[in-house]
C-alpha positions as CSV (number, residue, x, y, z in Angstrom):
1,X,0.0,0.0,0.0
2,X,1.3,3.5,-1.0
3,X,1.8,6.2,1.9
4,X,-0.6,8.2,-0.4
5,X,-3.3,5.2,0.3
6,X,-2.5,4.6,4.3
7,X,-2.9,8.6,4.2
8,X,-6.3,8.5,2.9
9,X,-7.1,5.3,5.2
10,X,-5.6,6.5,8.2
11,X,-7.7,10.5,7.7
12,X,-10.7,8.0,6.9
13,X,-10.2,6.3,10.5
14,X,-9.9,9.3,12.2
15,X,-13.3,10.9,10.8
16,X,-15.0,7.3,12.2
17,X,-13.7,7.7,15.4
18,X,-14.3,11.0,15.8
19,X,-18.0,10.1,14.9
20,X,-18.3,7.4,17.1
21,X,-16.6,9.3,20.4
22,X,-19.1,12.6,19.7
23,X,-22.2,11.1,20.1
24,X,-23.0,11.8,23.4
25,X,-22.9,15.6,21.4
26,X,-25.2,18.1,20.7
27,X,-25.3,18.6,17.2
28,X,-25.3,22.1,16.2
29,X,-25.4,24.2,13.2
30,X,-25.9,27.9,12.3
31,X,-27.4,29.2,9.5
32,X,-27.1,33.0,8.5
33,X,-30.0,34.8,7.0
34,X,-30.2,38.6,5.2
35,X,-27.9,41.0,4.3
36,X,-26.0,43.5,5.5
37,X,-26.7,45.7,8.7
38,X,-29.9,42.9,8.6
39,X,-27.6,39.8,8.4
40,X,-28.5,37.4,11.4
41,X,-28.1,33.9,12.6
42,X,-30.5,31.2,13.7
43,X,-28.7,28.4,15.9
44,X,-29.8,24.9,15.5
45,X,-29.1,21.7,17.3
46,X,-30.2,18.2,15.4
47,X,-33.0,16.0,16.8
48,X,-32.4,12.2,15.4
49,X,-33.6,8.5,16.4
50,X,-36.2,6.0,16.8
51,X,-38.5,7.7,19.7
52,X,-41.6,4.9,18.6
53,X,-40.7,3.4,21.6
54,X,-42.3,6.3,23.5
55,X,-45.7,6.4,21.5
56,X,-48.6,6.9,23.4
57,X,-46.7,8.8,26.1
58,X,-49.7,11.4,27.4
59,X,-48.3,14.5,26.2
60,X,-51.5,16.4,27.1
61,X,-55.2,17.2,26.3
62,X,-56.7,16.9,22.6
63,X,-54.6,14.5,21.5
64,X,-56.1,11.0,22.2
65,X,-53.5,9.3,20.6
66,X,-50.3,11.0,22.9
67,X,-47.0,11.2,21.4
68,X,-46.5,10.1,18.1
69,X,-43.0,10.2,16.5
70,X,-42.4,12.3,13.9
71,X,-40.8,9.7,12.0
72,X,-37.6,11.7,10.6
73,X,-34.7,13.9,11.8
74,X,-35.0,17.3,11.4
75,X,-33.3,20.9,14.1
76,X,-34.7,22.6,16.1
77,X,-33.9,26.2,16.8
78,X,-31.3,26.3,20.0
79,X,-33.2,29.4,21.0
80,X,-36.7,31.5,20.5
81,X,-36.7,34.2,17.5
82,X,-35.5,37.5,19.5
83,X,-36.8,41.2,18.7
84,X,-33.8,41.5,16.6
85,X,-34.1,38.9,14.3
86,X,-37.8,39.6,13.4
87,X,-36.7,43.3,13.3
88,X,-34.1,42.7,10.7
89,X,-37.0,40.1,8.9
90,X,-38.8,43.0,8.2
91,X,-36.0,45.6,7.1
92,X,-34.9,43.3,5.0
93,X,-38.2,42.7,3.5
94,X,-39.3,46.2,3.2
95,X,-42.9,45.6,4.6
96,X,-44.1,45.3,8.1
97,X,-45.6,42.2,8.8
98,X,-46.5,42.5,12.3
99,X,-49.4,44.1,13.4
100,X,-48.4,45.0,16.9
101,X,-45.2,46.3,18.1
102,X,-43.9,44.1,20.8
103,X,-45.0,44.1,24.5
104,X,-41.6,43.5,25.7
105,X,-38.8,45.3,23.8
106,X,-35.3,44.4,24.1
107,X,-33.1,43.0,21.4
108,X,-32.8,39.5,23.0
109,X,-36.3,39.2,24.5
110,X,-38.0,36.6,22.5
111,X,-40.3,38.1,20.0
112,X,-43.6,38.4,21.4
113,X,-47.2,39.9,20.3
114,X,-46.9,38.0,17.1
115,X,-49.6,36.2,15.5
116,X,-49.4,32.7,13.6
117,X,-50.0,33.7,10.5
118,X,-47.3,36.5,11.2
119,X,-45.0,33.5,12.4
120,X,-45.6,31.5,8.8
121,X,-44.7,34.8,7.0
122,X,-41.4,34.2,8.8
123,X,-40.8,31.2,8.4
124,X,-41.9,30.9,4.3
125,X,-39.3,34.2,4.0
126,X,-35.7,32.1,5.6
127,X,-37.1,29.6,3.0
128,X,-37.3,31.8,-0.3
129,X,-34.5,33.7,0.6
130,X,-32.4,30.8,0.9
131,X,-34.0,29.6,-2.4
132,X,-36.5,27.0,-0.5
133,X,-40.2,26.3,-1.1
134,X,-42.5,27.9,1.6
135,X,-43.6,25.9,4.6
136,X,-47.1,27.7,4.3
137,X,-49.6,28.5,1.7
138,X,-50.5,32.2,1.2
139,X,-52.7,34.1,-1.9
140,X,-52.9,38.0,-2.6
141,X,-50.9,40.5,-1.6
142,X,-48.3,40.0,1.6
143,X,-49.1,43.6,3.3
144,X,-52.3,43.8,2.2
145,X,-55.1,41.2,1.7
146,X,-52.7,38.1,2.5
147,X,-54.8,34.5,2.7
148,X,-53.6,31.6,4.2
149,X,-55.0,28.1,2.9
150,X,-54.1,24.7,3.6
151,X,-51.9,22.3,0.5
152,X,-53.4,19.9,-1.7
153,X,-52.8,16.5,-0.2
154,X,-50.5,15.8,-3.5
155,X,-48.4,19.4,-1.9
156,X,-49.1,18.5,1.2
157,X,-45.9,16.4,4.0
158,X,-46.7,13.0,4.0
159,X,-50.0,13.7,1.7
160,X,-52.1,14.3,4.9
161,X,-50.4,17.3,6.9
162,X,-52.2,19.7,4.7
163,X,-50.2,22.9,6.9
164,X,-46.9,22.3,5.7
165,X,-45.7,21.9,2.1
166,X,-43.9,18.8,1.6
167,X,-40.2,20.2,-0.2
168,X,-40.2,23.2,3.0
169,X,-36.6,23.9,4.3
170,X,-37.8,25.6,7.4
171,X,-40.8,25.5,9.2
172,X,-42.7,25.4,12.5
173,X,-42.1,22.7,14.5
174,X,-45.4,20.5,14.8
175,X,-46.6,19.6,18.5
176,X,-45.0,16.1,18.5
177,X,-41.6,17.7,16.7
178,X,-41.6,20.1,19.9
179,X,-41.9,17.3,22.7
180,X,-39.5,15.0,20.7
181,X,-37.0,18.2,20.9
182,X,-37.5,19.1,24.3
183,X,-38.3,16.0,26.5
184,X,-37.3,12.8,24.6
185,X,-33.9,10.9,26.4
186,X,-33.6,8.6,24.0
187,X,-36.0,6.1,25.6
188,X,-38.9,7.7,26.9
189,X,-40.5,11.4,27.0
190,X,-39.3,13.1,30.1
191,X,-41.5,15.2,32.6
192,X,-39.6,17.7,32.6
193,X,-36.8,18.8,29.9
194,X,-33.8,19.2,32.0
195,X,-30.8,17.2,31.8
196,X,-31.5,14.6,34.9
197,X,-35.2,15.4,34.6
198,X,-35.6,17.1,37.5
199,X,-37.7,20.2,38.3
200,X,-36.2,23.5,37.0
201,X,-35.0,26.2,39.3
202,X,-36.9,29.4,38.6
203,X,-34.2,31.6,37.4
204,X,-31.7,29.4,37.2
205,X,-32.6,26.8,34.9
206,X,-35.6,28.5,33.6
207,X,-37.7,31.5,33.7
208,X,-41.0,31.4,35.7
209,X,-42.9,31.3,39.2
210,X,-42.3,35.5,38.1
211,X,-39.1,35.3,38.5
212,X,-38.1,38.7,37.4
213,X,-41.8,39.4,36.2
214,X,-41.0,39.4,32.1
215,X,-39.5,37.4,29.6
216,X,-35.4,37.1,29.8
217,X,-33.2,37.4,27.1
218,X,-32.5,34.0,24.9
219,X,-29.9,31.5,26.6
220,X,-29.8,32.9,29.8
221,X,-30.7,29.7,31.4
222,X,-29.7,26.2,31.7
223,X,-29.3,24.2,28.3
224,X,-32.1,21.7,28.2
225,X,-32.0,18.1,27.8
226,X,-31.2,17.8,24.0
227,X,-29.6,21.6,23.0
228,X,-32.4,23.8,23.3
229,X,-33.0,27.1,26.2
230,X,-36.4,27.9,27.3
231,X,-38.7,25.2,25.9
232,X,-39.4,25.1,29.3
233,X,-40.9,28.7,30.3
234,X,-40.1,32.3,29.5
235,X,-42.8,32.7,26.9
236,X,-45.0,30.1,25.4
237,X,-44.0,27.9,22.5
238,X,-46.5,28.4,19.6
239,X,-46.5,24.8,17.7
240,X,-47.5,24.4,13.9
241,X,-49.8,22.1,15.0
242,X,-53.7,22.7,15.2
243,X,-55.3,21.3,18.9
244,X,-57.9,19.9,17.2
245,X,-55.7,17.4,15.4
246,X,-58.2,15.8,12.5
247,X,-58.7,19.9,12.1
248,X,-57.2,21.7,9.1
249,X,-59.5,24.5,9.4
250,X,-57.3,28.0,8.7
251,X,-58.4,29.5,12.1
252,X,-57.9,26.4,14.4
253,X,-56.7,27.1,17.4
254,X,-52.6,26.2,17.2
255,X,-51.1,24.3,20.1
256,X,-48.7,26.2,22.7
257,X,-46.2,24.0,24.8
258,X,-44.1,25.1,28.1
259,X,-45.4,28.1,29.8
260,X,-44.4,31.6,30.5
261,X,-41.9,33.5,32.8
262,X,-45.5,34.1,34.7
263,X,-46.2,30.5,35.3
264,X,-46.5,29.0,38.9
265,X,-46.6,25.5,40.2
266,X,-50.5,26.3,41.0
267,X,-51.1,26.7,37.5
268,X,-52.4,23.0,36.5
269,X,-49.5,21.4,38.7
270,X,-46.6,22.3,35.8
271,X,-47.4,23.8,32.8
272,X,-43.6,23.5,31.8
273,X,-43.9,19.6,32.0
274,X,-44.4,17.6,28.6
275,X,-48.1,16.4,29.8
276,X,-49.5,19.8,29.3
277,X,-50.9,21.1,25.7
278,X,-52.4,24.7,25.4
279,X,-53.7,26.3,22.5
280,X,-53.7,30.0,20.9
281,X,-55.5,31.7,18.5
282,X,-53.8,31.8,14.9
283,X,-55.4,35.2,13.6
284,X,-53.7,37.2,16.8
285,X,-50.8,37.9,18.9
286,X,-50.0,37.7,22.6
287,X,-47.6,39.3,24.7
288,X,-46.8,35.3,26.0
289,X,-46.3,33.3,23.2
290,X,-43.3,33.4,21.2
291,X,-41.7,30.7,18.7
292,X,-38.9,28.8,17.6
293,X,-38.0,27.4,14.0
294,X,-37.4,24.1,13.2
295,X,-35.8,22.6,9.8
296,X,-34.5,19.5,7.9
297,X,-30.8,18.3,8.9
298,X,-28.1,19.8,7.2
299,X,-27.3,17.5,4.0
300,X,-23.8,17.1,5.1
301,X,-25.2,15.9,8.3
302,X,-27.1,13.5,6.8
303,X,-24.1,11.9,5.2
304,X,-22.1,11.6,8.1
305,X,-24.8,9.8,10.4
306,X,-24.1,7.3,7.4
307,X,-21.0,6.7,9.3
308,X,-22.9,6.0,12.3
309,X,-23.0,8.6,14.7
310,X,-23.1,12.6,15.5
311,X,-20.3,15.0,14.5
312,X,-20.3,18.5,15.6
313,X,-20.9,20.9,13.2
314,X,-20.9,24.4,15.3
315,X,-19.8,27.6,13.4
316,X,-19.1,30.2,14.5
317,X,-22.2,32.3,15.7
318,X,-23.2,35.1,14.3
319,X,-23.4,38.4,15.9
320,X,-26.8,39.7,16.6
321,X,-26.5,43.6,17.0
322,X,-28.8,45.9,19.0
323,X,-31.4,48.0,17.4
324,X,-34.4,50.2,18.0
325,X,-37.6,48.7,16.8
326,X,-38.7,50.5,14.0
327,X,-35.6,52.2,13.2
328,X,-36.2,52.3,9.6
329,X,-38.8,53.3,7.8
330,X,-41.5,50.6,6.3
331,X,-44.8,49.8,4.3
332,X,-47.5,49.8,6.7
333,X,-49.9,46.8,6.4
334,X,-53.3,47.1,5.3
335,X,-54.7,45.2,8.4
336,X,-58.2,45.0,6.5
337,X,-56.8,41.3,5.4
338,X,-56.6,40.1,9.2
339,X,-59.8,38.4,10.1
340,X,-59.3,36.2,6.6
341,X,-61.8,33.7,7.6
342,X,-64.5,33.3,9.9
343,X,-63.1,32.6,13.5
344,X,-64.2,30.0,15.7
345,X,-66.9,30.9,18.7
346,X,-65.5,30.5,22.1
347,X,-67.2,27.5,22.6
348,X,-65.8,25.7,19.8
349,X,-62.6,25.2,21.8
350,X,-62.3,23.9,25.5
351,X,-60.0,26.8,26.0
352,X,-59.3,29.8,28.5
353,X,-57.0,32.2,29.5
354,X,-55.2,31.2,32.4
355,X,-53.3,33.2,35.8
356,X,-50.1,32.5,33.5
357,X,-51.7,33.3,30.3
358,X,-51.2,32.5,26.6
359,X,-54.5,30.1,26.1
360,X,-54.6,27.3,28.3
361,X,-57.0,24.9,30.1
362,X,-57.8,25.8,33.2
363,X,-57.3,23.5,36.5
364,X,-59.5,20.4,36.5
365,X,-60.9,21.6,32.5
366,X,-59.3,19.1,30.6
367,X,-55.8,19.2,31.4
């Protein structure tokens, strides 16, 4: 054998091993987005393997069936969308999307008073700027008259999950996609989503019992059990999923996961554990409920779980910088597209607002 082959064979050893000895590693990637003064980052981290074992699991209300694995890999953002990075959505765009400046301001508070459909605008935007399909269907004018509608099953993931087109890059993680991230070991769904499963420390590990009475900024707690900050707490997780789950009706109430900074332990005895589901309206936003993107795994990811195990991908991070909301001037939306489609009656859904907020069953109402 040549040195030039035992090279090659010796580099190709070397990449297995390092495979093999990272696997305990959360996988982590960064992908940049914009241009610019409105360039910013979205962190990742890579949520992979069998979880059928844990089907079933009660993961809350509304869903008779409990968890059901999603049945692929895809990330998960490490972090909520901030102030800053829907800020610079927008610049960059040229039209303001959002129809209400956020409640709590701050560059690294997780955006907030943000509707769905304002969240799928979002989302469809880091896909066709990146040269992706969008996750959601929209007709008319974005700004203006803006209509959101479900896929045709032959569009549609999987020919049944009429929300999400099938070729979407990014998107909003679905209910199941959110647990998986935040509570699944690798054998079963966890209670809670810390490390050793224990109960968080309120303001330590995450923000609630009103710890400091607001929303903190992104990764200023403890990292979670697979990557992630804050699935637990801070600000509601708003889900792709509808909480009626045989619903694809456009103004379905959308699922909500993990609880806010004002959540207590008298609030339905944990609403940061994985056995709670809430719900939110789609059509408006809330100063509790933020969101996090999720997307397919990187392709060259992909190949090297061909090899049999994790390798860490980290770049490095991108710098978020500071700015006042609204600092540039932009088209101001027609809000007269808003109420798109006739919105369910309050007694369509077994929902309330709760002491903590954000759209969830009250104690003893079908928690």
């Amino acid at each position: 054998m040549t040195q030039l082959k035992m090279a090659t064979w010796l580099r190709c050893l070397i990449l297995i091993v390092t495979v093999v000895f990272t696997t305990a590693q959360a996988e982590t990637h960064t992908d940049t987005f914009g241009s610019g003064a409105n360039e910013f980052a979205i962190d990742f981290v890579t949520i992979r393997g069998d979880a059928s074992s844990a089907n079933g699991t009660h993961i809350g209300s509304g869903k008779p069936d409990g968890f059901v694995d999603p049945g692929h890999d895809y990330r998960i953002g490490v972090h909520q969308i901030t102030n800053s990075q829907w800020s610079k959505f927008e610049l960059e765009l040229g039209i303001q999307i959002a129809q209400s400046q956020p409640h709590w301001g701050g560059s690294q508070i997780p955006v907030n008073n943000i509707s769905w459909y304002e969240m799928a605008q979002f989302v469809n935007w880091l896909n066709t700027s990146t040269g992706h399909q969008p996750a959601y269907k929209f007709t008319g004018t974005q700004g203006r008259r803006y209509t959101w509608e479900k896929w045709s099953p032959e569009e549609a993931m999987d020919g049944t999950h009429l929300y999400r087109h099938k070729d979407a890059y990014y998107f909003l993680p679905t209910d199941d996609e959110l647990v998986k991230a935040g509570y699944w070991n690798g054998t079963e769904i966890q209670k809670w989503a810390t490390k050793d499963n224990t109960q968080p420390v309120a303001g330590v590990d995450s923000n609630y019992e009103n710890f400091i009475g607001q929303p903190w900024e992104v990764g200023s707690g403890s990292e979670e059990l697979n990557g992630t900050y804050d699935i637990m707490g801070n600000l509601w997780e708003t889900t792709e999923s509808p909480y009626q789950i045989e619903s694809a009706d456009p103004d379905e109430y959308r699922v909500t996961r993990g609880g806010t900074y004002a959540c207590t332990e008298l609030d339905f005895g944990w609403t940061l554990g994985s056995s709670l589901r809430g719900a939110r309206v789609p059509w408006a936003g809330t100063r509790f409920a933020g969101f996090r993107v999720a997307s397919i795994p990187e392709p060259a990811t992909v190949a090297l779980l061909g090899l049999g195990g994790l390798v860490a991908l980290r770049k490095r991070r991108g710098t978020v910088l500071s700015e006042k909301w609204g600092s540039k001037k932009l088209k101001v939306v027609d809000t007269a597209w808003l109420r798109v489609m006739p919105r369910p009656s309050r007694g369509s859904c077994p929902i309330k607002l709760s002491p903590c907020q954000g759209g969830v069953p009250r104690r003893g109402e079908g928690v």
